[in-house]
KEKE-3310 file (N, C-alpha, C; in steps of 0.2 Angstrom, whole numbers, plus 5000, padded with zeros to 4 digits):
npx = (5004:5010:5018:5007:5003:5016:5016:5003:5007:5016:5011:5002:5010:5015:5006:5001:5015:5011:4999:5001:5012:5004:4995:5005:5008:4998:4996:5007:5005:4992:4998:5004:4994:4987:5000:4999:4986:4988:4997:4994:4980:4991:4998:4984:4980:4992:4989:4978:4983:4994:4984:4978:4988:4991:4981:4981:4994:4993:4993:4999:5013:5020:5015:5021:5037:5037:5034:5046:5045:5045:5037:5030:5028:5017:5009:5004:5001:4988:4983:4978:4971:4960:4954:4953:4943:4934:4929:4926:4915:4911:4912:4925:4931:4941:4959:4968:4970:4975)
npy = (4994:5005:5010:5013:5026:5031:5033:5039:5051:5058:5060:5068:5079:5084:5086:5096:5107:5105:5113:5125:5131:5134:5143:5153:5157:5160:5172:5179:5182:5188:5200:5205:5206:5219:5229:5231:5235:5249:5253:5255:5264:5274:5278:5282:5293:5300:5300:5309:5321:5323:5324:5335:5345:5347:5351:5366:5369:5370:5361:5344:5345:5355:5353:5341:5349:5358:5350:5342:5325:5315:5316:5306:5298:5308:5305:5293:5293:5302:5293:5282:5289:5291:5281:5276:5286:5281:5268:5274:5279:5293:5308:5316:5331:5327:5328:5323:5326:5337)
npz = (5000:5002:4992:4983:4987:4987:4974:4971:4978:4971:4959:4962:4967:4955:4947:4955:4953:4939:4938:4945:4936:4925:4931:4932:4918:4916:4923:4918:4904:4907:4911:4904:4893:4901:4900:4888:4885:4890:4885:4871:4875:4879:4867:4860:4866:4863:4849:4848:4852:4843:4833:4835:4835:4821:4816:4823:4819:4804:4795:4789:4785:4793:4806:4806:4805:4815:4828:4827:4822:4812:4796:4792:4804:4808:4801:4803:4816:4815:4810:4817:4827:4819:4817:4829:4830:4822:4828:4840:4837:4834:4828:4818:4813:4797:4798:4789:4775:4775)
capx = (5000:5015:5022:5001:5002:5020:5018:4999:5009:5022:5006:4998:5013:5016:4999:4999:5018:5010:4995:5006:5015:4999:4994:5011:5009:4992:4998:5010:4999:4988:5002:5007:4988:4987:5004:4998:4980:4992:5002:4988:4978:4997:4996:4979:4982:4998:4987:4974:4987:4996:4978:4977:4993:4990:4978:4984:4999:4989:4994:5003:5022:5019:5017:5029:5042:5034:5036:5050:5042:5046:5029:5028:5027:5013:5004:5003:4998:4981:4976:4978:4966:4954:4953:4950:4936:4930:4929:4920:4908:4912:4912:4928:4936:4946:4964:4972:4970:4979)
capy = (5000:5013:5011:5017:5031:5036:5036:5046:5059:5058:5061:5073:5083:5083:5089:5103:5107:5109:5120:5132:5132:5134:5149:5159:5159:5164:5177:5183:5183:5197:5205:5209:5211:5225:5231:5232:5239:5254:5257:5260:5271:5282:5280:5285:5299:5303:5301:5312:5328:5326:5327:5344:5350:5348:5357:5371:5372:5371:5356:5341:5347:5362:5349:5339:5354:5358:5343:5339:5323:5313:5318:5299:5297:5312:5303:5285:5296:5305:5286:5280:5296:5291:5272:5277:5290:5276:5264:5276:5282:5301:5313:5322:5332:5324:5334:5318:5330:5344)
capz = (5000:5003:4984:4979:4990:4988:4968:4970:4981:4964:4955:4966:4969:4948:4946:4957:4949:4932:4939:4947:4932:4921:4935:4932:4912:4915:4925:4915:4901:4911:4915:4896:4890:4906:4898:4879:4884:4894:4878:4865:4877:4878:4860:4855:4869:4859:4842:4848:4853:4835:4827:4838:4835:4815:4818:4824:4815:4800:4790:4791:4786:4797:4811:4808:4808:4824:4833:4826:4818:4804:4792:4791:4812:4809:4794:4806:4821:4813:4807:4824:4829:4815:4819:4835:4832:4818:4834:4844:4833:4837:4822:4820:4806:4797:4797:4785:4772:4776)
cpx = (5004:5019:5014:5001:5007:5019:5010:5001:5014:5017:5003:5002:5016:5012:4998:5007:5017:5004:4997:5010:5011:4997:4999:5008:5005:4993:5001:5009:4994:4992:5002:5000:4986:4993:5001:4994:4984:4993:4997:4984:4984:4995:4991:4980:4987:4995:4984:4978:4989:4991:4975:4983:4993:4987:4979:4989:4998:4990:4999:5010:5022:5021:5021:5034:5042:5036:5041:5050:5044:5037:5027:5024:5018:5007:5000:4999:4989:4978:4973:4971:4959:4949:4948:4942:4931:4926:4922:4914:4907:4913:4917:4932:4940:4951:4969:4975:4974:4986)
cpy = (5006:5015:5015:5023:5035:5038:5039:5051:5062:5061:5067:5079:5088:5088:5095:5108:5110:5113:5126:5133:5135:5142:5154:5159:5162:5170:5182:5185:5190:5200:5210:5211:5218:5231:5236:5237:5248:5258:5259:5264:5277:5284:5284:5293:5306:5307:5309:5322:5330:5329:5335:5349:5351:5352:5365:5375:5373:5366:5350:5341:5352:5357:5344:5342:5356:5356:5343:5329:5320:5313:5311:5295:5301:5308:5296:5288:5298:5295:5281:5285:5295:5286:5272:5281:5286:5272:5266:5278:5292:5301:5318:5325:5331:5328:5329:5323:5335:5345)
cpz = (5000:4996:4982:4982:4988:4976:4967:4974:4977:4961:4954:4965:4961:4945:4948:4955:4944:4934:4941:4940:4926:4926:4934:4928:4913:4917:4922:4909:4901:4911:4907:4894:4896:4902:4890:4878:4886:4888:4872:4868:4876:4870:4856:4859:4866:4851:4844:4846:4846:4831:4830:4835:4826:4812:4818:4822:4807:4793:4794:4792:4791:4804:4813:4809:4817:4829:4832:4824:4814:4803:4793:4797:4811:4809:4800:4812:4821:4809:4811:4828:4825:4814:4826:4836:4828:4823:4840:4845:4833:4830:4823:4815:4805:4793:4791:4778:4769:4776)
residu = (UNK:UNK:UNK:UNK:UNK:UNK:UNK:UNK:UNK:UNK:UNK:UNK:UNK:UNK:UNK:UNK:UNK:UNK:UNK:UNK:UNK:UNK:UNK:UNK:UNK:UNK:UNK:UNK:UNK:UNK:UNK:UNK:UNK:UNK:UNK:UNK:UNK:UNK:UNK:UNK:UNK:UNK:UNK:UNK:UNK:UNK:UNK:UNK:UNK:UNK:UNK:UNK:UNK:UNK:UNK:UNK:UNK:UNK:UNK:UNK:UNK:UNK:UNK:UNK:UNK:UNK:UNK:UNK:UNK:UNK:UNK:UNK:UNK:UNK:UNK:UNK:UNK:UNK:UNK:UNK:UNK:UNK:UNK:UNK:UNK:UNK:UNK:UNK:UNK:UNK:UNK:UNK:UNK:UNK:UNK:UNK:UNK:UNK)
# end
């Protein structure tokens, strides 16, 4: 009887082992989608200020001078800001144009 015990405490102990282990990834899984969700808020945060500063500066080269910018960083920024208002259903001028 002590060889069926000590190989379901082999078993047992195997078992909880790979759960604990199956509980990390999961964790660190969360950790990165908390991370991600983080980083495209800063993003769109980021998008939304370019599509203001284009704005104001009254086009897109103007605002990449501005900034300091490559136009291309601008161009990627305002589609980020548009996706976003596609997303939310908001109505907002679009400065892509400009």
């Amino acid at each position: 009887m002590s060889v069926q015990n000590s190989n379901s405490d082999r078993a047992l102990s195997r078992k909880q082992r790979l759960q604990e282990k199956q509980r990390r990834q999961l964790a660190v899984v969360d950790t990165v989608d908390k991370a991600e969700a983080k980083v495209r808020k800063a993003e769109v945060e980021v998008a939304m200020a370019v599509t203001e500063a284009v704005q104001v500066f009254g086009g897109v080269q103007e605002a990449s001078e501005g900034l300091d910018m490559p136009v291309q960083t601008v161009q990627r920024f305002l589609g980020i800001a548009q996706d976003e208002v596609a997303d939310t259903g908001n109505v907002v001028e679009s400065v892509v144009g400009s």
